[in-house]
Steps between C-alpha positions, in 0.01 A plus 500: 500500500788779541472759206766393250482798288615457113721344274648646165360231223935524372564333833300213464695357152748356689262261666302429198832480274662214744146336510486474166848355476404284715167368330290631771107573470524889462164551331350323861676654711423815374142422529573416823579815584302641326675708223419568117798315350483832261491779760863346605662557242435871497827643613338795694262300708431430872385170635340462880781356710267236616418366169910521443533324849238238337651466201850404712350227691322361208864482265662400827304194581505388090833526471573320858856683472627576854719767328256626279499871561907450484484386187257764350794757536629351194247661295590879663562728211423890510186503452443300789569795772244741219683826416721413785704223337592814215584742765695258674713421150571860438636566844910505591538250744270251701512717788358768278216247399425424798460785648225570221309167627327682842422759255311312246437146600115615553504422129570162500234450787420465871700133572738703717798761587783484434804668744869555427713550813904554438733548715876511546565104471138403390221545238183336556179516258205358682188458354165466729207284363212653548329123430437331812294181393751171401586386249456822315749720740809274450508431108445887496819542723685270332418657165579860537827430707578250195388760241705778632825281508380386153442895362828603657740270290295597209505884566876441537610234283643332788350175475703362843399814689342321877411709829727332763205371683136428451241509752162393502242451795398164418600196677818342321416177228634174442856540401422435100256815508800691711724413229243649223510832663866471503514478100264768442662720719838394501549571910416389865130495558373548864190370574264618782649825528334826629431595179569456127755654342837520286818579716859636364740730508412876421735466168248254322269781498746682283478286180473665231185470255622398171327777333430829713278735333424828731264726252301145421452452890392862542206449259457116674418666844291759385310231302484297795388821727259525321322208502549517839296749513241353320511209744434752775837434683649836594890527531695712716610831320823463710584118443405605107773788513750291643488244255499761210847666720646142512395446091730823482756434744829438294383647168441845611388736810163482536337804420164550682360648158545190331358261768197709511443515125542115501248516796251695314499795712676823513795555800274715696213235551807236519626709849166542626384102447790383662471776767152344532678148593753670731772463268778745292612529192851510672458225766407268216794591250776465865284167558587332191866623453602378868316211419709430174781679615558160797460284207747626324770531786407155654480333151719655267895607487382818334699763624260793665518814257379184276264482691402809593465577117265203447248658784526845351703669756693860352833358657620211729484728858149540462419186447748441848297759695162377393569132552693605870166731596278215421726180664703699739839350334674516155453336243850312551469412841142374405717330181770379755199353756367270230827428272454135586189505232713657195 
């Protein structure tokens, strides 16, 4: 049997909460499995992925729901997604969430990886299962693309808030199982696609949270860092410095002193670790600005010393020379090249 790794105990509720909505046998199929109905419901513990995978067929077949793991995502609250869920709240946007999930979904556990790819036209946020045995592998698709959508509205109060298109890998239903994944998530859904994931324009990504909170996320990551660490996953020094630039992108300039107090680590080790990993202090700070700064001039009217401000440029022509040295154009003919998105 294929290592399945772990499970936080937080992400199992929303099985056992729909099961017990639904009058199912939890107390057998958690001896099924195998797991002290106790242990659980500890917040900070780790179940075997098999005895999660067993658990999953054993809810699956009493509930005889072909939509099962669909309708789980009903019970998604923050907790589900462990300190995750809180960072997630606290962040600015949903692109700012997500781009905390490859960072920290080790927390939640080993089902899979999750991969945000936007470009000019198109955002796409696949998720991999890393569950190959059936039925297990589709009710956990189905539930984490339907607990996303799910989270999303509730992050921003935008209970009508759909992806343009879903898809998922498995073979397409009878048409009154199509039309329940239409209600939940309130868009097309492919079926037997490549992979699964939500599609839509790079603007969705921009929704606001309903209620940011940057010094609460701060303490979040380091929290979740942390027990990170005492999971023995390692993160990258650089892809931890670029989130903590981006946290500070559009509040203030980034000021290496600050990152590596919040790091735990004075600036000099700072420049030698991430000289260890090949990378600058410099190279980091140009990656995320050019990074934000085509947001901004592809999806906002926001005039560029506006912009230039909000990356922590001294004055409007640097920001010009920087972005021309790193794209080989201006920042209005890359504007101009892409007005058809604003």
């Amino acid at each position: 049997m294929d290592n399945l790794g772990q499970i936080c105990s937080a992400a199992l509720q929303q099985y056992l909460s729909h099961g017990e909505a639904r009058g199912l046998d939890i107390a057998a199929a958690l001896e099924a499995a195998n797991l002290d109905a106790e242990r659980i419901r500890q917040p900070d513990a780790r179940i075997p992925g098999v005895s999660f995978q067993t658990l999953l067929h054993t809810l699956i077949h009493q509930a005889r729901d072909p939509l099962f793991g669909l309708h789980t995502s009903e019970f998604v609250q923050p907790g589900s997604y462990n300190v995750m869920g809180y960072i997630a709240m606290s962040a600015s946007t949903l692109q700012e969430a997500l781009s905390k999930v490859s960072l920290y979904e080790k927390l939640v556990g080993d089902m899979g990886t999750t991969d945000t790819q936007v470009t000019d036209n198109q955002a796409a946020i696949r998720w991999q299962c890393r569950y190959v045995q059936q039925p297990a592998r589709q009710h956990l698709i189905d539930n984490v693309l339907g607990s996303w959508v799910r989270y999303a509205r509730w992050l921003t109060g935008n209970e009508k808030l759909a992806p343009a298109q879903v898809w998922l890998e498995h073979p397409r239903p009878r048409a009154a199982l199509v039309e329940e994944y239409q209600r939940v998530f309130l868009c097309e859904v492919r079926f037997a696609q490549p992979c699964s994931a939500l599609i839509g324009p790079p603007d969705l990504l921009q929704q606001p949270i309903r209620q940011p909170d940057p010094l609460l996320l701060s303490t979040l990551e380091a929290h979740a860092i942390q027990q990170l660490n005492q999971l023995g996953v390692e993160t990258s020094l650089g892809q931890r410095v670029k989130q903590c630039i981006q946290d500070a992108i559009g509040h203030s300039l980034p000021r290496k002193e600050t990152i590596a107090e919040r790091l735990g680590m004075n600036v000099r080790t700072l420049h030698r670790r991430l000289a260890d990993e090949g990378h600058n202090w410099q190279k980091l700070l140009d990656e995320v600005r050019l990074h934000r700064a085509r947001q901004l001039l592809c999806q906002s009217p926001a005039p560029q010393a506006e912009i230039a401000e909000a990356l922590g440029y001294s004055d409007i022509r640097s920001f010009q020379r920087s972005f021309k040295r790193h794209t080989g154009i201006t920042p209005g003919q890359f504007r101009t090249r892409h007005k058809s998105d604003l």
